[in-house]
TORGU-166451 format. One line per field, with one value per atom (N, C-alpha, C, O, CB): residue number from 1; chain; atom name; x, y, z. Coordinates in pm, 1 decimal, m for minus. Atoms other than C-alpha are relative to their C-alpha. Glycine has a CB too. Layout:
<recs>
num [NUM	...]
cadena [A	...]
atomo [CA	...]
x [X	...]
y [Y	...]
z [Z	...]
</recs>
This chain:
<recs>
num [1	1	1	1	1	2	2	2	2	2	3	3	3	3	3	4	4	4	4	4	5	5	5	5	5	6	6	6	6	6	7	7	7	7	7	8	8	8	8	8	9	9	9	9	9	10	10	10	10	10	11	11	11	11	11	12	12	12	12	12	13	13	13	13	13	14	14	14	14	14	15	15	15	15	15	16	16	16	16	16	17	17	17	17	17	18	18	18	18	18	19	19	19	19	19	20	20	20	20	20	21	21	21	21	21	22	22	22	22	22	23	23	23	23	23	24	24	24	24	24	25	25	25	25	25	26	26	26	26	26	27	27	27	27	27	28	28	28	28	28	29	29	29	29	29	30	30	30	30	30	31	31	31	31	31	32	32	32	32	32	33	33	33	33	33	34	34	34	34	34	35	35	35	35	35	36	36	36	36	36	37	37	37	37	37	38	38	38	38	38	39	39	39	39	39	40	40	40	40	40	41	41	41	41	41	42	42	42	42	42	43	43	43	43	43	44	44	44	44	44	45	45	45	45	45	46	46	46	46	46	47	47	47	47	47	48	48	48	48	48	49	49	49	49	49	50	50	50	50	50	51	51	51	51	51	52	52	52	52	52	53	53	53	53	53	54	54	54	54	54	55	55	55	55	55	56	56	56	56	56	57	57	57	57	57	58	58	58	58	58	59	59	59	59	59	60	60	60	60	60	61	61	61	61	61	62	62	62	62	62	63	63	63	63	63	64	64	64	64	64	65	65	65	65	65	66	66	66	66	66	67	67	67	67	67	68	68	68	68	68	69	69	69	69	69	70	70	70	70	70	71	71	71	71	71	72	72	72	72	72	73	73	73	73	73	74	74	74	74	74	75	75	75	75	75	76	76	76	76	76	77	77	77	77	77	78	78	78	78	78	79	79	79	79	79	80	80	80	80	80	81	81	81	81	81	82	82	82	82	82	83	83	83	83	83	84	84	84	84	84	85	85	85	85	85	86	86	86	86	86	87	87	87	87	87	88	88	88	88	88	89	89	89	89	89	90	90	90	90	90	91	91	91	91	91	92	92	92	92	92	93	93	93	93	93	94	94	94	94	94	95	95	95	95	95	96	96	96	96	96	97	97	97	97	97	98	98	98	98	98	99	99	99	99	99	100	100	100	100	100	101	101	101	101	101	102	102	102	102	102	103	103	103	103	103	104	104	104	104	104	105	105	105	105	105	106	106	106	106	106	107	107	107	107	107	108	108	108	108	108	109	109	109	109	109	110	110	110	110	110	111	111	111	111	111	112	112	112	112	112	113	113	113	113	113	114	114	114	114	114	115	115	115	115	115	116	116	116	116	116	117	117	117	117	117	118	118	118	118	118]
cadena [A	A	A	A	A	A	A	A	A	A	A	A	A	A	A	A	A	A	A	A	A	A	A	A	A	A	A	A	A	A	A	A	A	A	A	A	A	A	A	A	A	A	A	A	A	A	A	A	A	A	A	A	A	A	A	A	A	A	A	A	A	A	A	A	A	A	A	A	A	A	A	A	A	A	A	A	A	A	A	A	A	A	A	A	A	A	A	A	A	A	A	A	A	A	A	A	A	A	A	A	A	A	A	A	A	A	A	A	A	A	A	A	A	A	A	A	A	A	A	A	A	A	A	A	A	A	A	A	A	A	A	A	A	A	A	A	A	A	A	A	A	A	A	A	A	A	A	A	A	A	A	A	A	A	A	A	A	A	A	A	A	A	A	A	A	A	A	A	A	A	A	A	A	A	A	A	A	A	A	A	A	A	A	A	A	A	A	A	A	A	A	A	A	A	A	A	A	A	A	A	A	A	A	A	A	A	A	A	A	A	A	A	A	A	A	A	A	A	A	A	A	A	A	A	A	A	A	A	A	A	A	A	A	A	A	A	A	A	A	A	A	A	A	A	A	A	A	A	A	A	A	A	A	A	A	A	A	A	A	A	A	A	A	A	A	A	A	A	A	A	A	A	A	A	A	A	A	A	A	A	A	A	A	A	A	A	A	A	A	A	A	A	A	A	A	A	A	A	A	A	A	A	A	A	A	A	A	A	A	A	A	A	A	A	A	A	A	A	A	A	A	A	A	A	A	A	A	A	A	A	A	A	A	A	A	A	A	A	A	A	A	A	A	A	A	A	A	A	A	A	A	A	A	A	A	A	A	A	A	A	A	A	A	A	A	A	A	A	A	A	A	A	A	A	A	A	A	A	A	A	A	A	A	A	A	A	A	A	A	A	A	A	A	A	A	A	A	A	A	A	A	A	A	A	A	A	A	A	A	A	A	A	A	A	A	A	A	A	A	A	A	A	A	A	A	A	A	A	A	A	A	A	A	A	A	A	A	A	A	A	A	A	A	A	A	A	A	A	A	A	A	A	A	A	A	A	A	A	A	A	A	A	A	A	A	A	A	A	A	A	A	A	A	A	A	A	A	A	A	A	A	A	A	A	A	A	A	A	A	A	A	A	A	A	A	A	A	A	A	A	A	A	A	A	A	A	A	A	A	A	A	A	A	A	A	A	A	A	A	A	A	A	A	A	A	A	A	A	A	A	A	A	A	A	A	A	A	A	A	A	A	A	A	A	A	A	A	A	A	A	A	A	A	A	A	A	A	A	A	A	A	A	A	A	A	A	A	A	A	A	A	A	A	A	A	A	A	A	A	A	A	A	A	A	A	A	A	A	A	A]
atomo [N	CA	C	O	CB	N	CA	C	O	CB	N	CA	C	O	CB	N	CA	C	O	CB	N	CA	C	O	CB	N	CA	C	O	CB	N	CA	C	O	CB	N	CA	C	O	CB	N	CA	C	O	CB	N	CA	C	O	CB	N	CA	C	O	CB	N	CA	C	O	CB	N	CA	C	O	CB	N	CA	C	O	CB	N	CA	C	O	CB	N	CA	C	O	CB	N	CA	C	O	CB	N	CA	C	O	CB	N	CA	C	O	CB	N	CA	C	O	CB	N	CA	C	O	CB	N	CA	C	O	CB	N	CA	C	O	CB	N	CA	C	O	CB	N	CA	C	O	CB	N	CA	C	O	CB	N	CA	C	O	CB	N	CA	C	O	CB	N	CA	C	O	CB	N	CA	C	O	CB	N	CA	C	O	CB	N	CA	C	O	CB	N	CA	C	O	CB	N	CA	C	O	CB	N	CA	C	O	CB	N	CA	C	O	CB	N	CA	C	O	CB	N	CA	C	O	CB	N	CA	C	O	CB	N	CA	C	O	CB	N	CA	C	O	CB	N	CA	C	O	CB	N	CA	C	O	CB	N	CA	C	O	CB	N	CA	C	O	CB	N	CA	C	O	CB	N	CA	C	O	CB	N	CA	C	O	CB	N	CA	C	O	CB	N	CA	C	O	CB	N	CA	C	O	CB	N	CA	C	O	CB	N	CA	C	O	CB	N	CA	C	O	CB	N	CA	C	O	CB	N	CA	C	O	CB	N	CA	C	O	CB	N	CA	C	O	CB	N	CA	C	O	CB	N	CA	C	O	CB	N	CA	C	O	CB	N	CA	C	O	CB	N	CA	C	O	CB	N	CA	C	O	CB	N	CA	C	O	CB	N	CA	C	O	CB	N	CA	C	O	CB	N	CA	C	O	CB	N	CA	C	O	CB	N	CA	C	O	CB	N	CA	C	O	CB	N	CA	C	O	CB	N	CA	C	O	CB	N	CA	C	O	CB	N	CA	C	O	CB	N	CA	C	O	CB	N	CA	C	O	CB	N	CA	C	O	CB	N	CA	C	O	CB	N	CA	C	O	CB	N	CA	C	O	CB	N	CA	C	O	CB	N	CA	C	O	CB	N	CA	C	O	CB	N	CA	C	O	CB	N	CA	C	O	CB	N	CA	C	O	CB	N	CA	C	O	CB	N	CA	C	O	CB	N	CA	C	O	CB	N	CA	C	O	CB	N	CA	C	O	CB	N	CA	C	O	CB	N	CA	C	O	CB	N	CA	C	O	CB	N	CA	C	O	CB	N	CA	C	O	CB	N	CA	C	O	CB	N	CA	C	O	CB	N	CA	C	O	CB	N	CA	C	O	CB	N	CA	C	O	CB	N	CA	C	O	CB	N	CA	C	O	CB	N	CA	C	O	CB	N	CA	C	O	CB	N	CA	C	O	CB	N	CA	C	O	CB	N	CA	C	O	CB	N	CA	C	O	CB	N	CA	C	O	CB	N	CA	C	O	CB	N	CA	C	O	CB	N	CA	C	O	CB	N	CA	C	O	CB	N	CA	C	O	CB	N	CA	C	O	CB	N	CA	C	O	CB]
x [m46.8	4767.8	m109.7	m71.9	46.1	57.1	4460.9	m36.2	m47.9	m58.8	17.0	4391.5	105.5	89.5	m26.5	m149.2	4753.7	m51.3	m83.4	166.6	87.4	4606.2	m74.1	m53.9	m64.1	122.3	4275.7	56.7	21.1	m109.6	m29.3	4454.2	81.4	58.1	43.8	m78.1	4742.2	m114.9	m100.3	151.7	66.4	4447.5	m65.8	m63.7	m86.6	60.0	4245.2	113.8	75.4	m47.2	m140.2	4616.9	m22.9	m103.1	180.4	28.9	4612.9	m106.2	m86.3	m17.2	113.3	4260.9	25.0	3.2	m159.4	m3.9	4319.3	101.3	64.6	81.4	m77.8	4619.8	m44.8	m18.1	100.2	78.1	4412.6	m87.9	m86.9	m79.2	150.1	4110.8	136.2	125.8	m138.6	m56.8	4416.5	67.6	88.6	41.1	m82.4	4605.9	m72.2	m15.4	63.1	27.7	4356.3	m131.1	m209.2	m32.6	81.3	4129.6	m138.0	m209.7	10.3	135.5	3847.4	m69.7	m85.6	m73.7	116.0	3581.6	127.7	113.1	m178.8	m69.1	3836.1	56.3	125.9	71.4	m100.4	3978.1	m34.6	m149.4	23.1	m0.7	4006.3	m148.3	m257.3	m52.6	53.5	3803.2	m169.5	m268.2	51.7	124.9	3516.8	m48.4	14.4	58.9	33.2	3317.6	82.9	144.6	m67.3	m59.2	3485.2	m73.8	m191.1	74.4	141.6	3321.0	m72.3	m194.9	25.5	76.3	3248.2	m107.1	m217.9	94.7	114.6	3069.4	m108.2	m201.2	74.6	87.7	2874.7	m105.8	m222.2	38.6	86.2	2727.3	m66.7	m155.0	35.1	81.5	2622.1	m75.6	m171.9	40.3	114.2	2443.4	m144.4	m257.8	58.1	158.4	2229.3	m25.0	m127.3	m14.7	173.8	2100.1	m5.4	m18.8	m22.7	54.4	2036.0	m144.9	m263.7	133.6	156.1	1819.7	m146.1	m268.4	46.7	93.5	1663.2	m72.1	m186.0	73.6	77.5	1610.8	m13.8	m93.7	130.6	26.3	1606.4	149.7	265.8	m153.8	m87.2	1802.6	84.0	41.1	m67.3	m79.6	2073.4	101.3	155.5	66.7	m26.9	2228.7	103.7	75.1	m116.6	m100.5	2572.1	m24.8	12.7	100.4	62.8	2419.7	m60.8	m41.5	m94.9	74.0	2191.4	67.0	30.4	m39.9	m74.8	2504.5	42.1	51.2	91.2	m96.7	2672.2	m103.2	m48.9	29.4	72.5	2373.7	m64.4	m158.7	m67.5	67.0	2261.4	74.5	38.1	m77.3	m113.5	2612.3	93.0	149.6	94.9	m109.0	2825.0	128.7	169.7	39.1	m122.0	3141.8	24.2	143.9	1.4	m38.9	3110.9	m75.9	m127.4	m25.8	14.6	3010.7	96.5	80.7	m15.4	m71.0	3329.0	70.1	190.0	117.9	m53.2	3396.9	m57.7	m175.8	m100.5	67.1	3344.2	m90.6	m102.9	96.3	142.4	3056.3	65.0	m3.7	m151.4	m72.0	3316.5	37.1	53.9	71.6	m30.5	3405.3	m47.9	m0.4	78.2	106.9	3088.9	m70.7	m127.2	m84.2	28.4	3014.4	64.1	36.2	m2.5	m112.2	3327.1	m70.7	m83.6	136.9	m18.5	3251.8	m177.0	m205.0	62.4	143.6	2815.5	73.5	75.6	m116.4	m19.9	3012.4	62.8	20.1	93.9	m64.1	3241.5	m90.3	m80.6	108.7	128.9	2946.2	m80.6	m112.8	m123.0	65.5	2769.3	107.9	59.4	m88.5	m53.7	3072.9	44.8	83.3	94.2	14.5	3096.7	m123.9	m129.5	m13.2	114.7	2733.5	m80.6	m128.2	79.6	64.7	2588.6	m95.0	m113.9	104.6	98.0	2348.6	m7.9	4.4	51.7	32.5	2270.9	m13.7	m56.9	m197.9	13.2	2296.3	m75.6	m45.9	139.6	79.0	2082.2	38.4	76.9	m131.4	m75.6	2192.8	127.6	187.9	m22.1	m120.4	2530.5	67.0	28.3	19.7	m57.9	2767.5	m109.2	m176.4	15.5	60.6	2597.2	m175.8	m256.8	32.3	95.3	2300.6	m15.4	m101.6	m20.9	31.6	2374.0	1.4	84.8	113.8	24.1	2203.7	58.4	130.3	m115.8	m5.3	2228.7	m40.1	m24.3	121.4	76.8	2039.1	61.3	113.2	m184.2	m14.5	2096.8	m38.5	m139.3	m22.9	73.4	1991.5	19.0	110.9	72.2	0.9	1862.1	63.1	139.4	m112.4	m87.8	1945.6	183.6	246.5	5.6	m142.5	2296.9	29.0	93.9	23.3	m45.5	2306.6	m69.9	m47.1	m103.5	13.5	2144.6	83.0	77.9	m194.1	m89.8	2395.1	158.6	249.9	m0.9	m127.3	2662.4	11.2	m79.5	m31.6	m24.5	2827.0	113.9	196.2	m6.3	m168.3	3143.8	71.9	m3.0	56.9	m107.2	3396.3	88.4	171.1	52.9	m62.6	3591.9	35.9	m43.5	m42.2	m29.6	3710.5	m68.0	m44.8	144.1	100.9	3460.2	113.1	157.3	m248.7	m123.1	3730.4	108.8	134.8	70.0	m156.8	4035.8	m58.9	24.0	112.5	21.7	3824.2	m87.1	m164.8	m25.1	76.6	3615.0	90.6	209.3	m41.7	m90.4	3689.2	13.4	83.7	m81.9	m32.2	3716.8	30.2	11.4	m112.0	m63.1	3839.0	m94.3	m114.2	150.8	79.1	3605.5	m107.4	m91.6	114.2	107.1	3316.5	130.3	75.2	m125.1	m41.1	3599.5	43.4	20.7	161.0	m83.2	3765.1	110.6	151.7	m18.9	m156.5	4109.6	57.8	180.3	51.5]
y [46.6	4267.7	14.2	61.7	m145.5	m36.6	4282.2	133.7	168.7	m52.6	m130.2	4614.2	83.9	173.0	78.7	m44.0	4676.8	m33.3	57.0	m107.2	29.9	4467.8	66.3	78.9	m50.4	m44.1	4642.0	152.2	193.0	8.9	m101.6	4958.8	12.5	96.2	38.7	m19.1	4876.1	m36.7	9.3	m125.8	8.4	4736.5	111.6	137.4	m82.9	m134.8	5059.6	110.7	180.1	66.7	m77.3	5248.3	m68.4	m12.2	m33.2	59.2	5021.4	45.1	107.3	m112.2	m39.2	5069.8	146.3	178.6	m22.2	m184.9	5468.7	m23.6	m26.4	118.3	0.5	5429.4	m50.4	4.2	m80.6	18.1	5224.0	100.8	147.2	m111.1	m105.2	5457.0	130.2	159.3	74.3	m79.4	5730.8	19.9	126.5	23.1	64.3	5554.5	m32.1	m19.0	m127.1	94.1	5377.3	92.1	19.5	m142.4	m100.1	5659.6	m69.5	m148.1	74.9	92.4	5567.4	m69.3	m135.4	22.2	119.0	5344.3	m128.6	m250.5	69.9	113.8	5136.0	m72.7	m147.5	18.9	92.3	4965.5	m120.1	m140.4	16.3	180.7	4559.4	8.3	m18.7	m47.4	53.6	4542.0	32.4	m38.0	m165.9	m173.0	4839.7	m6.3	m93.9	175.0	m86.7	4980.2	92.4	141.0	20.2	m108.3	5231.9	113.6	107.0	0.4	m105.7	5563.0	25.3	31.7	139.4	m33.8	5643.0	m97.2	m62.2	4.0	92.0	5304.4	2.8	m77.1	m156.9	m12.0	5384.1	92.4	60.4	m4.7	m49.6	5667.5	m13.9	66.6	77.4	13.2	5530.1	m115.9	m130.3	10.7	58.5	5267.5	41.7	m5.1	m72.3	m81.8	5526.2	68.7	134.6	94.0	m68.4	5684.0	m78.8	20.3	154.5	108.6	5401.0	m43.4	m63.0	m116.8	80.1	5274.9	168.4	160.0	m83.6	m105.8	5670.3	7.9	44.0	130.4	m64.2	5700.0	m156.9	m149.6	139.2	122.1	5324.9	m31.7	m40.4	34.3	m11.7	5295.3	120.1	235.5	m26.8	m130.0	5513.5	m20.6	m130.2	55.7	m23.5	5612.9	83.1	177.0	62.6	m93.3	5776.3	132.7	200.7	m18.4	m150.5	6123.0	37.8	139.0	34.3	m24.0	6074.8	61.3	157.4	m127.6	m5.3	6023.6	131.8	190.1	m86.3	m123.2	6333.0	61.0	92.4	74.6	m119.3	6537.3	m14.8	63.6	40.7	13.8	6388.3	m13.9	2.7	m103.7	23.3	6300.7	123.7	133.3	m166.5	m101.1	6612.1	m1.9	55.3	11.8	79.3	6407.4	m22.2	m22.1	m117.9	70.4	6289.6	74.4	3.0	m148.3	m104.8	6587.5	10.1	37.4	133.1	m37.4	6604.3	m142.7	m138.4	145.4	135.8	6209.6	m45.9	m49.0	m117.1	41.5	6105.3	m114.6	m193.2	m34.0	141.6	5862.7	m123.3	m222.5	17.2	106.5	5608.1	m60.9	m182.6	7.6	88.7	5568.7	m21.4	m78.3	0.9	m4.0	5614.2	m136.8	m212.3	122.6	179.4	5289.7	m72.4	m181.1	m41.6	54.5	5171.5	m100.1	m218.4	144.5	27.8	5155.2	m56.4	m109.0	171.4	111.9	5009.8	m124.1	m201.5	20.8	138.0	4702.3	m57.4	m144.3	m43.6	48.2	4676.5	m35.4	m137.5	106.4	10.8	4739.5	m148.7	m225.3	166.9	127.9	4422.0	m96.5	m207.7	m4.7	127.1	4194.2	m44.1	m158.4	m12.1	23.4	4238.2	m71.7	m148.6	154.4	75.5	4116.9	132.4	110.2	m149.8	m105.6	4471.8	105.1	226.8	69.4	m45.3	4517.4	m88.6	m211.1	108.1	107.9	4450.1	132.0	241.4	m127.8	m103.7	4646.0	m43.9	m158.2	68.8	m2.0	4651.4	87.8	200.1	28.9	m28.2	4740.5	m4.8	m85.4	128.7	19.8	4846.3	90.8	95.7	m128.4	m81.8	5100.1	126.3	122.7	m52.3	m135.3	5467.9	m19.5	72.6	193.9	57.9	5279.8	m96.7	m159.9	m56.8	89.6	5122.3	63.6	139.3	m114.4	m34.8	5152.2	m77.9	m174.2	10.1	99.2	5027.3	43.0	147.4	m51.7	m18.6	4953.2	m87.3	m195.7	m41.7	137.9	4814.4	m72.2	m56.1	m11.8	96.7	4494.7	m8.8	m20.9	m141.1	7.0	4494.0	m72.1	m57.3	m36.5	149.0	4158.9	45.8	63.6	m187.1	m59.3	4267.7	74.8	46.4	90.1	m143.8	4594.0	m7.7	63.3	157.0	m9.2	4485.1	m126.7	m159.6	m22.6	64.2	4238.2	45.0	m14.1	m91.7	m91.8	4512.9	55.1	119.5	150.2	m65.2	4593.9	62.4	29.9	m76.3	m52.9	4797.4	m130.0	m210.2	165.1	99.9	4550.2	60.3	m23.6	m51.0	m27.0	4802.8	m92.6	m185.8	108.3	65.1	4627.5	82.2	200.5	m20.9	m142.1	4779.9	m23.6	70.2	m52.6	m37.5	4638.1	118.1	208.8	m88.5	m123.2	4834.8	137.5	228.0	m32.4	m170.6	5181.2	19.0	99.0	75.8	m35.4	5174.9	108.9	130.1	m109.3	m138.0	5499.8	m65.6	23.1	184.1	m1.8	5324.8	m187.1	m282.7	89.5	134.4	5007.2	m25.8	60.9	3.3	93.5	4792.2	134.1	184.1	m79.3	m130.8	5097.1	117.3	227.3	m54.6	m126.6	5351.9	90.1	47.7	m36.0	m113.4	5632.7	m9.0	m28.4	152.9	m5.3	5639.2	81.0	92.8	46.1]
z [128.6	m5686.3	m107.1	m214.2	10.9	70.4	m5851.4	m41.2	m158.6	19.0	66.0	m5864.5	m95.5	m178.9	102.4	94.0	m6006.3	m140.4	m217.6	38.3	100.6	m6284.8	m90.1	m210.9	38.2	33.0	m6305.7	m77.5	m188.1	146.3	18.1	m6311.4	m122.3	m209.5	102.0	137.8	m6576.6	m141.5	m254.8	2.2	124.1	m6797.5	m76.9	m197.2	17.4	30.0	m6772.6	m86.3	m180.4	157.7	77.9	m6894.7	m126.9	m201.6	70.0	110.5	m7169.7	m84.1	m188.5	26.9	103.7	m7305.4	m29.4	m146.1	59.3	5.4	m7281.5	m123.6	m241.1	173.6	110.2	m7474.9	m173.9	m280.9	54.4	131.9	m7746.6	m46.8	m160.8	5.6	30.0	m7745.7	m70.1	m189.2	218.2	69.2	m7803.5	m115.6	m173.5	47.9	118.9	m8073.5	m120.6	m229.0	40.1	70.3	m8255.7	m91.1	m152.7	96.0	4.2	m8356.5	34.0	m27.8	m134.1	m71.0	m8110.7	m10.7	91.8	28.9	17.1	m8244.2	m81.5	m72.6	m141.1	88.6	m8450.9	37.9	m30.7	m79.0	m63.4	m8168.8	m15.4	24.2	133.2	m69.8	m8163.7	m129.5	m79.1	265.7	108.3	m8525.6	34.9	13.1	m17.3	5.0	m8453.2	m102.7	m162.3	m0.6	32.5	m8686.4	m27.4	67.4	56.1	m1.0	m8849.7	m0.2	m37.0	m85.2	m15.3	m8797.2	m104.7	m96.2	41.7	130.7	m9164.6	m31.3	m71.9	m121.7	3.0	m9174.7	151.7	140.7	m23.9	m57.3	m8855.6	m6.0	18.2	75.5	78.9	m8979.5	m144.2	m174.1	6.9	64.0	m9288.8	34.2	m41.0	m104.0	m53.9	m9111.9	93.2	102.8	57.2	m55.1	m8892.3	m83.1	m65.0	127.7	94.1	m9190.6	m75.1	m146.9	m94.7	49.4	m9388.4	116.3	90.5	m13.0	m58.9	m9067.5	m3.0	7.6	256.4	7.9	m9095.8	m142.7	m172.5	32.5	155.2	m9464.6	m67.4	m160.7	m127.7	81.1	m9601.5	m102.6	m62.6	m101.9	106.0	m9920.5	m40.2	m41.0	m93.8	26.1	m10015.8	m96.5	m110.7	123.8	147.5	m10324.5	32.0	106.3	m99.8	m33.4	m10304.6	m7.5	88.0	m68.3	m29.0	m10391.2	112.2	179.6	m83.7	m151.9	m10107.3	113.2	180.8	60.8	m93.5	m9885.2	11.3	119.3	m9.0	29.6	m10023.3	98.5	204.4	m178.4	m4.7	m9924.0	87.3	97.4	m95.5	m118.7	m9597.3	132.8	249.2	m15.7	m118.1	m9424.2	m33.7	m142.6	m9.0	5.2	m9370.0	m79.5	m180.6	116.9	11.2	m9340.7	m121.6	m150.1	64.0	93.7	m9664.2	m117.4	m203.4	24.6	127.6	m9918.5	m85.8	m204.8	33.7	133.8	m10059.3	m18.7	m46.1	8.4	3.1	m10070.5	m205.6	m240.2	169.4	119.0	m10453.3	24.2	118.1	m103.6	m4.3	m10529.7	m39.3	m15.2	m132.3	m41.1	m10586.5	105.1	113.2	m31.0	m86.1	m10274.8	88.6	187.0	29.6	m78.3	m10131.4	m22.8	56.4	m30.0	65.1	m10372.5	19.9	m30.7	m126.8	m30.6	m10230.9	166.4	198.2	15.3	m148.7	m9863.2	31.5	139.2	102.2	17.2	m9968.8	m11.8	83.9	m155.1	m41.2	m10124.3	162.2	238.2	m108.2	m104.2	m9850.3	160.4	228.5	10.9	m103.6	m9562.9	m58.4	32.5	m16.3	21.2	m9770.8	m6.4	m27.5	m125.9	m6.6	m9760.0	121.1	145.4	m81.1	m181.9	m9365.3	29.2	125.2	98.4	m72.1	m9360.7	103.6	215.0	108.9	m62.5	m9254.4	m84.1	m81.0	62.1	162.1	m9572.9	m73.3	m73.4	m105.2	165.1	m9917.3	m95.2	m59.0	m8.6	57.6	m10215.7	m151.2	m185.8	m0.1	131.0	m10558.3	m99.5	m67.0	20.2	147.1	m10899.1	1.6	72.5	m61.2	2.1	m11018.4	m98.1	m214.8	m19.6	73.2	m11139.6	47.5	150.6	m161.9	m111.0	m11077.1	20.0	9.0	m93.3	m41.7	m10991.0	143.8	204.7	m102.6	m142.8	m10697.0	152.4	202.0	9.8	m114.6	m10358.7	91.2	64.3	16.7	m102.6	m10016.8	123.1	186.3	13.7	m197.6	m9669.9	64.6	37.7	45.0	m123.0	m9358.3	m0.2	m69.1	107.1	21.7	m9325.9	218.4	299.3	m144.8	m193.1	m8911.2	82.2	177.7	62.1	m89.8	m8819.6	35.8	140.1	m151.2	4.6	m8893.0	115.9	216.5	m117.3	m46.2	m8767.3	197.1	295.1	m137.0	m185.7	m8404.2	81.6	200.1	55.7	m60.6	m8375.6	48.0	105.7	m74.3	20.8	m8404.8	170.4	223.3	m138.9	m121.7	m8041.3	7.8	m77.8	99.2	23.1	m7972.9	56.2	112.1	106.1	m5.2	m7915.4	65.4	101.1	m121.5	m63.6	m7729.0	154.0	141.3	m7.8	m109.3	m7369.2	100.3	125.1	19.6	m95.6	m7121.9	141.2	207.5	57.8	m90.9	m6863.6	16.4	95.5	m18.2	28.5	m6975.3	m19.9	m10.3	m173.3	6.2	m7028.5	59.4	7.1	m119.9	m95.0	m6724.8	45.7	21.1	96.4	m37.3	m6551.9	138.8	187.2	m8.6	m104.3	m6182.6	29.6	m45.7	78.7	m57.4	m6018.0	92.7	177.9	65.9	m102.4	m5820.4	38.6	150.0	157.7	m53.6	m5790.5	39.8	45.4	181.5	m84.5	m5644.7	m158.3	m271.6	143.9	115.9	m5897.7	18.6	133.0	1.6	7.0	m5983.3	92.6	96.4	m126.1]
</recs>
């Protein structure tokens, strides 16, 4: 009985991880905000131009909503930002950012049941 369990939970998480576009499951990190938190901890402060021209992903994102997704990263509590309007930066703030874990269910998307493989 338990492994029936173990096993329908593992179905489950797959299905999330497939549905939910992977990191965003069960209130993730969204990916766009995980990469601008590892280069913030690489380069410090960052300035939506910066972003344009250091994150791939986000070259053709306007600097609005690159200033969009700094406030929003500081009202989660995963920064801080200085100035305002096409002046405003933003860093990680550590404490934050090493309290950050996936939240995914390591139960439900283990690949095996009790040590064996599916």
């Amino acid at each position: 009985m338990q492994a029936s369990i173990k096993l329908g939970r593992w179905f489950i998480g797959q299905v999330k991880l497939l549905y939910a576009d992977g990191n965003t499951v069960d209130g993730a990190l969204e990916p766009v905000y995980t990469k601008l938190i590892q280069l913030s901890r690489v380069r410090g402060w960052l300035r939506a131009k910066d972003v344009r021209n250091y994150e791939r992903s986000l070259r053709k994102a306007g600097v609005e909503v690159i200033r969009a997704h700094f406030l929003e990263l500081e009202a989660v509590g995963y920064g801080e930002t200085q100035g305002m309007g096409n002046r405003l930066r933003w860093r990680a703030t550590v404490d934050a950012v090493d309290r950050f874990e996936e939240t995914v269910d390591g139960v439900s998307t283990a690949e095996s049941v009790d040590g064996q493989g599916l």
